[in-house]
C-alpha positions in Angstrom: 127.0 33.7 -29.4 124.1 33.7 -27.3 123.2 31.3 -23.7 120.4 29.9 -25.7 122.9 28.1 -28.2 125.5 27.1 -25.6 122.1 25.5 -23.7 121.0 23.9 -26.7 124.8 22.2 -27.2 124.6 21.0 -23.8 121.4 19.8 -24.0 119.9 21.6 -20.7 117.9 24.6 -20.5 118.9 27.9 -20.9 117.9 28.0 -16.7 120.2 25.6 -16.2 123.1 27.0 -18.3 122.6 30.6 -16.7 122.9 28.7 -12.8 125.5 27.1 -14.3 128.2 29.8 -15.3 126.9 32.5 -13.4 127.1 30.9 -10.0 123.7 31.7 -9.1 122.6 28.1 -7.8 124.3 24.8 -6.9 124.5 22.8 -10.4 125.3 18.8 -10.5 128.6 18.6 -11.6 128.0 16.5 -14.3 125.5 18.9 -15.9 128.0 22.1 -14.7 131.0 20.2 -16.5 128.3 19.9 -19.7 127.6 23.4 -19.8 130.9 24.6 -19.3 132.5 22.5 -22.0 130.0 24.1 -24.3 130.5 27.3 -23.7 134.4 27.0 -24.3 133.7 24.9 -27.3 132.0 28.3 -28.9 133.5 30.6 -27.4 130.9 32.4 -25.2 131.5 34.9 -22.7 128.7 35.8 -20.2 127.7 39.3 -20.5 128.0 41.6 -17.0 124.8 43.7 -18.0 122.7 39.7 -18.3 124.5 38.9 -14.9 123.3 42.0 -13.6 119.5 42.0 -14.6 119.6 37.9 -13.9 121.0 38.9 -10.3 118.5 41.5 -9.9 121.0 43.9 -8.7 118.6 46.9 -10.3 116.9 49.4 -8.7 115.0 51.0 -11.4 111.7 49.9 -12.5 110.4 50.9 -16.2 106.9 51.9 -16.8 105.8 52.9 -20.3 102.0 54.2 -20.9 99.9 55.7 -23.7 99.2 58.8 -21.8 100.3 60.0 -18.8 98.1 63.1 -18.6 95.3 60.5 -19.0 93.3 59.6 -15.8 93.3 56.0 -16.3 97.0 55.9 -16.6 97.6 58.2 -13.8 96.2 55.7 -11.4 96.8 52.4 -12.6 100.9 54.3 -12.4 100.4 55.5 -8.6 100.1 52.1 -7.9 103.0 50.5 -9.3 104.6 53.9 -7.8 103.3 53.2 -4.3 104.5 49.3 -4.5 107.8 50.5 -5.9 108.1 53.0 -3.2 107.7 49.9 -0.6 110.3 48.1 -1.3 112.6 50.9 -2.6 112.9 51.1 -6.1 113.0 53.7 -8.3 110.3 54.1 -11.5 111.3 55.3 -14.5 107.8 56.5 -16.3 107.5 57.4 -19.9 104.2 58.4 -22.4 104.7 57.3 -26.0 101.6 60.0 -26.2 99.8 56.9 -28.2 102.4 56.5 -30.6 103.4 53.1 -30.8 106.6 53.2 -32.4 107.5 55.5 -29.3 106.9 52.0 -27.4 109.3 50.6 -29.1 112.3 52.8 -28.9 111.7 53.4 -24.9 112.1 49.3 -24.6 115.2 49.8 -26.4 116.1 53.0 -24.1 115.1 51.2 -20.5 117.2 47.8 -21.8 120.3 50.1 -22.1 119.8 51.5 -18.6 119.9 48.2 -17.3 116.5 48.5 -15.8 115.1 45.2 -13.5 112.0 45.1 -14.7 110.0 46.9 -17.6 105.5 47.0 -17.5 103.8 48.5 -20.6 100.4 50.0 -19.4 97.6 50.6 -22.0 96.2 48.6 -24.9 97.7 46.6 -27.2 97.5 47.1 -31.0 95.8 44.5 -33.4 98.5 44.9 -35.9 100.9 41.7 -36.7 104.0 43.7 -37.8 104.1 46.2 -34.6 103.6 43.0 -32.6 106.5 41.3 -34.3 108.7 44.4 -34.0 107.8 44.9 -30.0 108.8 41.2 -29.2 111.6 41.2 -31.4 112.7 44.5 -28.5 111.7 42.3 -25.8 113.3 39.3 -26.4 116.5 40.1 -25.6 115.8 41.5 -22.6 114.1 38.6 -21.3 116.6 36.3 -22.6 119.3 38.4 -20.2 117.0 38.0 -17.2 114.9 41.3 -17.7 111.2 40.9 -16.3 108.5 42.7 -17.9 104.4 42.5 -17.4 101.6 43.8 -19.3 98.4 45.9 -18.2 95.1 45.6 -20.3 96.5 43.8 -23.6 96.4 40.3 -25.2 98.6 37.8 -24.1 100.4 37.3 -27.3 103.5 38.8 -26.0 103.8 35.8 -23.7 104.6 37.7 -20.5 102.8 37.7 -17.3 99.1 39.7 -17.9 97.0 42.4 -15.7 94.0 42.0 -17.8 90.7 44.0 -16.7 87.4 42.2 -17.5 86.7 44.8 -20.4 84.3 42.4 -22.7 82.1 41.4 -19.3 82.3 44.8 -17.9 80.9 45.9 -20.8 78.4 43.3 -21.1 76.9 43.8 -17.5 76.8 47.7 -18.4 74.6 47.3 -21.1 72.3 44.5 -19.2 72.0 47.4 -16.4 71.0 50.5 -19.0 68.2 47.8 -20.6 66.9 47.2 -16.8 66.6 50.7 -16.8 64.5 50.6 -20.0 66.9 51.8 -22.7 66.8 49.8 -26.5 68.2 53.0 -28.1 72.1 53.0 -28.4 75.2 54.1 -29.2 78.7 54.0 -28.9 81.2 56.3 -28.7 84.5 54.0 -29.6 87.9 54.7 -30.2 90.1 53.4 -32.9 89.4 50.2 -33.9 92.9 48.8 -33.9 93.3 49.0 -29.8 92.7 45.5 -28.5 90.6 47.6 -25.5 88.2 49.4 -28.0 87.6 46.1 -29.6 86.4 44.3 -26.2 84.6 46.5 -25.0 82.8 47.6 -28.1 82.0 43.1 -28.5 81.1 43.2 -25.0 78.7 45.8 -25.4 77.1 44.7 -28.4 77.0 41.3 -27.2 74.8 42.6 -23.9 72.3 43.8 -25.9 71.8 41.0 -28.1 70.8 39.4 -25.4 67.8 41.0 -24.7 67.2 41.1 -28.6 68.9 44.6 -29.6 71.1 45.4 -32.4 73.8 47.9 -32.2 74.4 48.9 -36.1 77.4 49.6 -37.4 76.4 53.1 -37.9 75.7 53.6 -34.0 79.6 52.8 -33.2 81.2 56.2 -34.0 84.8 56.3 -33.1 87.3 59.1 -32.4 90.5 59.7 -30.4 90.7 57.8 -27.3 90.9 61.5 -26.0 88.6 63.8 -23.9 88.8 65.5 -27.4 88.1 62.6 -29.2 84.9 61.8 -27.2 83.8 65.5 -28.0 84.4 65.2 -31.3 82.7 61.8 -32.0 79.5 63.0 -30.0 79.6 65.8 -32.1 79.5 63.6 -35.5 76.6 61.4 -33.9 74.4 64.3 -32.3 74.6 65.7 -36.3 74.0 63.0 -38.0 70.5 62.2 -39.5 68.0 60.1 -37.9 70.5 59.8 -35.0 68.0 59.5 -31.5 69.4 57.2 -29.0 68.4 57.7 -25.7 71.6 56.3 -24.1 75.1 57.0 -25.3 78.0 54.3 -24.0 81.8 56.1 -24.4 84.5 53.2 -24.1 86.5 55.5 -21.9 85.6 58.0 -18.7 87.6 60.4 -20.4 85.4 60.0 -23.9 82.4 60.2 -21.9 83.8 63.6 -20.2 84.3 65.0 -24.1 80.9 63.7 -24.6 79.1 65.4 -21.9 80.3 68.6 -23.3 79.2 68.1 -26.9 75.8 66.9 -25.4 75.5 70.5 -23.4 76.5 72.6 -26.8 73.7 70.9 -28.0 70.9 72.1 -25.7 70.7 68.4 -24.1 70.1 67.9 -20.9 72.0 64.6 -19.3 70.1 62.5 -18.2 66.5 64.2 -19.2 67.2 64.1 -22.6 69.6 61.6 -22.8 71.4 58.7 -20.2 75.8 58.8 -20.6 77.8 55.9 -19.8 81.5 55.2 -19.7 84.4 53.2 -18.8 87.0 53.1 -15.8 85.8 55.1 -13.0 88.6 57.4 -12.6 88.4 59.7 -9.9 87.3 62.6 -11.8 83.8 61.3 -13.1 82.7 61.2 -9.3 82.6 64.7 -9.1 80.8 65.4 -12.4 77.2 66.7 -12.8 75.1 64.9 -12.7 77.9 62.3 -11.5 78.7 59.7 -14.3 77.6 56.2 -14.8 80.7 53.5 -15.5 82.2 50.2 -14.8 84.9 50.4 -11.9 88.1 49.1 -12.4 90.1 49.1 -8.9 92.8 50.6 -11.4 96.0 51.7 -8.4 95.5 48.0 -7.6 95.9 46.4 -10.8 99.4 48.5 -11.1 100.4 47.3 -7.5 99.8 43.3 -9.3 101.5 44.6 -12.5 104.6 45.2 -10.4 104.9 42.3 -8.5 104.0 40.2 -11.2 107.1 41.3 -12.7 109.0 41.1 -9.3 107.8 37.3 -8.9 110.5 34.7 -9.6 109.1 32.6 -12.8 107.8 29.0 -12.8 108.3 27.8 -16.0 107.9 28.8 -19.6 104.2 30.0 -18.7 103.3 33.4 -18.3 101.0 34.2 -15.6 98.1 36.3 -15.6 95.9 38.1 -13.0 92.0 39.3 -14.0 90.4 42.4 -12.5 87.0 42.4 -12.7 84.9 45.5 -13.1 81.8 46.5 -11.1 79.0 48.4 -13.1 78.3 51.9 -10.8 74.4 53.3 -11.4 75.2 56.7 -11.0 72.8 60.2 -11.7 74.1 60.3 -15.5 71.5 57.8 -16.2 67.8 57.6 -16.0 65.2 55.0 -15.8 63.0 55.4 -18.8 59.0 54.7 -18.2 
């Protein structure tokens, strides 16, 4: 027997039943009476674990990436590290090493240690049944008081959102490589299921179009979103016939890192022979040479607003979201052409 049944019998909400047999707020007594009745009438028991998340008595905060070797993921978690830090808490961090049933069975893990609040970092997937199956793990939780928020996915999970401005990011990137004269491109994408890939792939194509240029199917090579996989897919376009653009776009900085290496086996010379773009602005990409090209996300930042998000008392059914906008950084891996 679950709260949401003995709310529905006493015709509150399942708030409202919660304050009510938990203690947790003053009730009117006509509406405590109500609730109470209903709960004797089928035979519910509140559970001490619900009690415990709903009074959150937890110290332990649950993070759950694609990849923590991965840049990106390294700093979005040292922010959610330095806010937990601040007001003593204790993360929890896991990789499902971009396997998403691994998601899945590390929700079910952190529910069983009770922890306060759970944030998933990294892409969703555009796949109906692994959607169903993560929100049939999360519901539960939430139900029982848990709090969990999202970085860089859709909203169809209906919890509160950290969502980078991937399709304009994109966009304003590929406005800035036309000002520099560019109309011959490519992309170096990753799988087509991530919800990122496929945002920032439409962004970019959509820049183009407006200053007239098509991006063919055939120019969007994808790969793992890996260091590896960005090496490999440059690989595949450098050797493919009739391939010539003069400005290669990886979705990722770590892509665009593989990339640069494939383009150097090659004999080509970045940017003489040919401009590199990525995605991010992790640290690393700084210190490259020639230094690379990207759209900044303020990444430690957007962690620090995943965790209090998920800190933040509710209002309502709604889920909240806060947007990150990314800045497009010129940098020396790209060239005006004349």
């Amino acid at each position: 027997m679950t709260l949401d049944a003995v709310a529905r019998r006493a015709g509150v909400s399942p708030a409202t039943a919660s304050r009510a047999l938990n203690g947790t707020a003053r009730v009117r007594t006509e509406l405590l009476g109500r609730v109470r009745a209903a709960a004797h009438a089928l035979g519910y028991i509140p559970n001490a674990h619900a009690q415990a998340l709903a009074g959150s008595t937890g110290s332990t905060v649950g993070v759950i990436c694609h990849d923590v070797g991965d840049p990106y993921f390294a700093a979005i978690a040292s922010g959610v590290m330095a806010a937990a830090a601040e007001r003593d808490l204790l993360v929890m961090l896991v990789s499902t090493f971009r396997e998403p049933e691994r998601e899945i069975a590390y929700l079910s893990m952190l529910r069983g240690q009770r922890a306060r609040a759970i944030l998933l970092i990294g892409s969703g997937i555009q796949d109906r049944a692994w959607e169903r199956a993560l929100d049939a793990e999360l519901a539960p939780y939430l139900r029982s008081g848990g709090r969990v928020a999202v970085v860089s996915r859709h909203r169809s999970l209906r919890v509160d959102s950290v969502l980078p401005g991937n399709r304009a990011g994109a966009a304003a990137l590929a406005r800035a490589l036309v000002a520099l004269g560019h109309r011959e491109f490519a992309v170096l994408a990753g799988p087509a299921s991530l919800t990122t890939v496929a945002d920032r792939v439409s962004g970019f194509r959509a820049g183009l179009a407006e200053a007239g240029i098509p991006l063919p199917a055939d120019r969007v090579v994808r790969g793992a979103f890996t260091r590896d996989g960005g090496h490999a897919a440059a690989l595949r376009l450098l050797d493919a016939p009739g391939a010539s653009p003069t400005c290669l776009f990886a979705v990722t900085d770590v892509m665009a890192v593989g990339a640069l290496a494939a383009l150097r086996e090659r004999g080509l010379r970045v940017p003489d022979d040919v401009s590199l773009a990525g995605f991010d602005d992790v640290p690393l990409v700084r210190e490259l040479t020639p230094p690379l090209t990207t759209v900044a996300l303020p990444l430690p930042e957007m962690g620090r607003a995943a965790l209090a998000l998920a800190l933040r008392e509710p209002r309502g059914e709604r889920a909240r979201v806060e947007r990150f906008a990314g800045e497009v950084m010129v940098r020396g891996s790209t060239r005006a052409l004349s």
